[in-house]
ZADOVEX-88953 format. One record per atom (N, C-alpha, C): residue number from 1; atom name; x, y, z; residue in three letters. Coordinates in steps of 0.001 Angstrom, whole numbers, plus 500000, padded with zeros to 6 digits. Atoms other than C-alpha are relative to their C-alpha. Example, Ala and Ser with C-alpha at 12.3 -4.5 7.8 and 13.67 -1.06 7.14 Angstrom:
REM ZADOVEX-88953
- 1:N:500890:498810:500000:ALA
- 1:CA:512300:495500:507800:ALA
- 1:C:500900:501200:500000:ALA
- 2:N:499180:498810:499940:SER
- 2:CA:513670:498940:507140:SER
- 2:C:499230:501090:500730:SER
//
This chain:
REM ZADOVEX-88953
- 1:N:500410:498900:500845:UNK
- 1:CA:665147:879455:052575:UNK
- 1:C:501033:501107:500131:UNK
- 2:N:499283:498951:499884:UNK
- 2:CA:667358:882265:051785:UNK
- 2:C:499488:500942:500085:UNK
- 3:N:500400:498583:499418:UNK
- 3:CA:666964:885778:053222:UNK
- 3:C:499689:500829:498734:UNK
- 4:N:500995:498507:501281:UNK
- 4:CA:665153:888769:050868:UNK
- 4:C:501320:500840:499830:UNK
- 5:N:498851:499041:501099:UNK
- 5:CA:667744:890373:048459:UNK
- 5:C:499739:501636:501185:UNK
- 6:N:499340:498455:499562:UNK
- 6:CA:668652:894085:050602:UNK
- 6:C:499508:500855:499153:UNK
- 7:N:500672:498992:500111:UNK
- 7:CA:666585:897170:049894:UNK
- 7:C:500780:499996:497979:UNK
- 8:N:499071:499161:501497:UNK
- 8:CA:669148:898146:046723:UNK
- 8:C:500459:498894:499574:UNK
- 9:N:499594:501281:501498:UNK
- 9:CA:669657:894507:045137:UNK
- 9:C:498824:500062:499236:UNK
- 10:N:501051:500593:500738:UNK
- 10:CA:667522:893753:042359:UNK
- 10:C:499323:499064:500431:UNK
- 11:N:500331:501494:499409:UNK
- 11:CA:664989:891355:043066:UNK
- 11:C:499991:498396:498983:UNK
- 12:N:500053:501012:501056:UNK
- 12:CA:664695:889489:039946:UNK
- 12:C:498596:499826:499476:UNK
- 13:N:501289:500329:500724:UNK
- 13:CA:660920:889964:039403:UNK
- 13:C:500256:501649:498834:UNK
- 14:N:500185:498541:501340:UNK
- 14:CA:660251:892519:036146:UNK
- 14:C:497900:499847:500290:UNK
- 15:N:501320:499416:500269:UNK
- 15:CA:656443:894190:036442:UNK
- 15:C:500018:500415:498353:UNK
- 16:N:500553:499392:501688:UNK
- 16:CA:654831:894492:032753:UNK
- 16:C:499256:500523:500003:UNK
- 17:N:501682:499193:500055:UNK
- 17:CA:652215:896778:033765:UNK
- 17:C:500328:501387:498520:UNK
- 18:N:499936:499800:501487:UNK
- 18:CA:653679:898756:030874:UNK
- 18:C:499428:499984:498653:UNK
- 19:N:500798:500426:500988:UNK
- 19:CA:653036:896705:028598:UNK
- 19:C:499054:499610:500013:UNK
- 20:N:501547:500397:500266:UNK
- 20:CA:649547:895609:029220:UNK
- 20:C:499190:501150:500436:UNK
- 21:N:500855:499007:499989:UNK
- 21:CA:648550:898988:029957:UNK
- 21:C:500240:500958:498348:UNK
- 22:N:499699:499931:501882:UNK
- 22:CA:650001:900083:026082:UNK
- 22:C:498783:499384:499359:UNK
- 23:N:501122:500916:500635:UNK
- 23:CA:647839:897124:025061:UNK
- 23:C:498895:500231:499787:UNK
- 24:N:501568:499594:500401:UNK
- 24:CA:644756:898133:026044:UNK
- 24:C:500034:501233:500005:UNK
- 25:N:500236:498532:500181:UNK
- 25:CA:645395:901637:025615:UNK
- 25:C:499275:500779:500751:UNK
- 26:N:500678:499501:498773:UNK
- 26:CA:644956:902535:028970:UNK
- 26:C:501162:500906:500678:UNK
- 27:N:499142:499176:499542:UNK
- 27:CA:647061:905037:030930:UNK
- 27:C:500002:500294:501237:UNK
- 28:N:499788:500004:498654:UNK
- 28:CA:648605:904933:034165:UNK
- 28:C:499030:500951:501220:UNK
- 29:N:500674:499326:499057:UNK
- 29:CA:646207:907631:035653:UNK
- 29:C:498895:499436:500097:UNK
- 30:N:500887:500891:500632:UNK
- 30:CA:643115:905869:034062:UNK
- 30:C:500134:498358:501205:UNK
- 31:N:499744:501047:499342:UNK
- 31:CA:644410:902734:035851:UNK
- 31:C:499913:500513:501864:UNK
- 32:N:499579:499167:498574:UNK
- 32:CA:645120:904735:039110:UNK
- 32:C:498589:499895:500414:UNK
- 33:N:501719:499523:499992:UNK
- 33:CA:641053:905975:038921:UNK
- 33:C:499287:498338:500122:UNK
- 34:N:500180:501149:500484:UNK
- 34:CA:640168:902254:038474:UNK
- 34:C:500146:499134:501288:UNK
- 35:N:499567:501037:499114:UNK
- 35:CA:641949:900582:040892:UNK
- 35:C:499773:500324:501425:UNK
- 36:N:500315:500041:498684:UNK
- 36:CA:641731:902899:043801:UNK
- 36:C:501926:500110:500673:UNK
- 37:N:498550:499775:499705:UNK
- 37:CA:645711:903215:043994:UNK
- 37:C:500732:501602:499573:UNK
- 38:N:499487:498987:500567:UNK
- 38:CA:647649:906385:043615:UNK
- 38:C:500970:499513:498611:UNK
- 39:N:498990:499891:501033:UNK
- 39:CA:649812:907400:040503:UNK
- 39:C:501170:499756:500575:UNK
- 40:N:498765:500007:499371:UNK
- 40:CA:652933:907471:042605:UNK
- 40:C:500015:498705:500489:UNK
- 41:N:499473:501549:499738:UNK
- 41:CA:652562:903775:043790:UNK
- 41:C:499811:499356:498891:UNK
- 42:N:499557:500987:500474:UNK
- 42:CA:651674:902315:040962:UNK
- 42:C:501262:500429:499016:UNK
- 43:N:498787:499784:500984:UNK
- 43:CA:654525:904195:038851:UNK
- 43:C:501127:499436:500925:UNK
- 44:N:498487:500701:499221:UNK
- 44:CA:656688:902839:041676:UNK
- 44:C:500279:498466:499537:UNK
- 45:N:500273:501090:500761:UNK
- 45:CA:655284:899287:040399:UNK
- 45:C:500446:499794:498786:UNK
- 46:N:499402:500182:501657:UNK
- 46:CA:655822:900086:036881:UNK
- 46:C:501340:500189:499720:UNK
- 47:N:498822:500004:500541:UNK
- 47:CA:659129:901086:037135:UNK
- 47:C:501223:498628:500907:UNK
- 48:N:499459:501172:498968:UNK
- 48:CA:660383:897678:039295:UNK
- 48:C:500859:500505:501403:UNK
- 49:N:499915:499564:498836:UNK
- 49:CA:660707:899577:042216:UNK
- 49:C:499489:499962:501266:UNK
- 50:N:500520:500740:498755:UNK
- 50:CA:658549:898131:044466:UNK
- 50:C:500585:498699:500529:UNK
- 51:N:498955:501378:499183:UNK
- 51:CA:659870:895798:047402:UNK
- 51:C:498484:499133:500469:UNK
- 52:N:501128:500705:499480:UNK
- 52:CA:655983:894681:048478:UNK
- 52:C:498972:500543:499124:UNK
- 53:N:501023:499411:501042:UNK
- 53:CA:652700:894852:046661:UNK
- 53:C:498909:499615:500931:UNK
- 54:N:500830:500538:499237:UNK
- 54:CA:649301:894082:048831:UNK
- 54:C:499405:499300:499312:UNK
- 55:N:501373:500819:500610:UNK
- 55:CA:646973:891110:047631:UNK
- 55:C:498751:500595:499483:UNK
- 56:N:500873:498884:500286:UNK
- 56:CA:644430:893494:047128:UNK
- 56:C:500260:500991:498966:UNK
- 57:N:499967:499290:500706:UNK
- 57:CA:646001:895975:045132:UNK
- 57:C:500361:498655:498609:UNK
- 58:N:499521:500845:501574:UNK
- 58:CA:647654:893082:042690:UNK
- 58:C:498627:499393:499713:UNK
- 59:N:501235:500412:500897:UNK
- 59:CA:643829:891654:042454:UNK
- 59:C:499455:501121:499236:UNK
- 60:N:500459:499015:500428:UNK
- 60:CA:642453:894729:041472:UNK
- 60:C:500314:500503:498912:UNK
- 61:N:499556:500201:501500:UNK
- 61:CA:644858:895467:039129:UNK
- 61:C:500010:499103:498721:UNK
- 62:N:499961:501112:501729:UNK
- 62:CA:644610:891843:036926:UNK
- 62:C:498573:500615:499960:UNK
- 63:N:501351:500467:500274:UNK
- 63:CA:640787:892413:037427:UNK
- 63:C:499502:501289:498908:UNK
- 64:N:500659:499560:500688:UNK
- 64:CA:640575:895684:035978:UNK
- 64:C:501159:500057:498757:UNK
- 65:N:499043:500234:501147:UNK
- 65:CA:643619:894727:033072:UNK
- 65:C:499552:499105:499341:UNK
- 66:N:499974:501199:500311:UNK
- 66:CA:641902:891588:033077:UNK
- 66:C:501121:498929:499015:UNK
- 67:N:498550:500705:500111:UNK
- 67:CA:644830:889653:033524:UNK
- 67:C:500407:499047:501096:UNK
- 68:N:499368:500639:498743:UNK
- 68:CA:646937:887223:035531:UNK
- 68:C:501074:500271:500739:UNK
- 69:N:498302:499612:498970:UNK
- 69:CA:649384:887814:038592:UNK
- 69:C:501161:499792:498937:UNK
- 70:N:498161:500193:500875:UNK
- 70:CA:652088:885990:035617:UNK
- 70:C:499946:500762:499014:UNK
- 71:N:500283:499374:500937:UNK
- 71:CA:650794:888015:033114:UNK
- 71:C:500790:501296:500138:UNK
- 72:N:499520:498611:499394:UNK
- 72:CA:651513:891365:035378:UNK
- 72:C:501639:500049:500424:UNK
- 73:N:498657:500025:499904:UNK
- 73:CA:654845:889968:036959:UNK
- 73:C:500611:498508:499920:UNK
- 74:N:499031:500836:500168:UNK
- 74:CA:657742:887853:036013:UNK
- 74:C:501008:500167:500635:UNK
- 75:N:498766:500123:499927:UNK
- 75:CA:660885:886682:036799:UNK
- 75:C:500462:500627:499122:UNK
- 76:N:499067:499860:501024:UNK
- 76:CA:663902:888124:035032:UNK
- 76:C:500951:498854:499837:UNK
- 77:N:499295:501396:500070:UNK
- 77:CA:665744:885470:033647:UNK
- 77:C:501340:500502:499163:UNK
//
């Protein structure tokens, strides 16, 4: 297995919380209130700036987007 890309490489996953919060015409604070996460982590999320996410917060988030982990994040290809 190769070692975890260094703080300041890209990792290669893209977060769409973006776009499926557009979708349902929901808004990052709204989501924040919801989930139980601050604004400041998940805008760290939304902007692919997170290096870890907890199991917990990524359920929480498909459940109240109702959505899937691939739905929320991808690879960049």
């Amino acid at each position: 297995m190769s070692p975890a890309a260094p703080d300041d490489e890209p990792t290669g996953i893209h977060c769409r919380l973006d776009e499926l919060l557009e979708a349902r015409g929901m808004t990052l604070t709204r989501l924040s209130e919801l989930v139980g996460v601050s604004v400041v982590n998940l805008s760290v999320l939304k902007n692919d700036r997170a290096r870890a996410i907890r199991y917990s917060t990524l359920s929480a988030i498909c459940r109240v987007l109702e959505c899937e982990v691939g739905d929320l994040l991808v690879r960049d290809r």
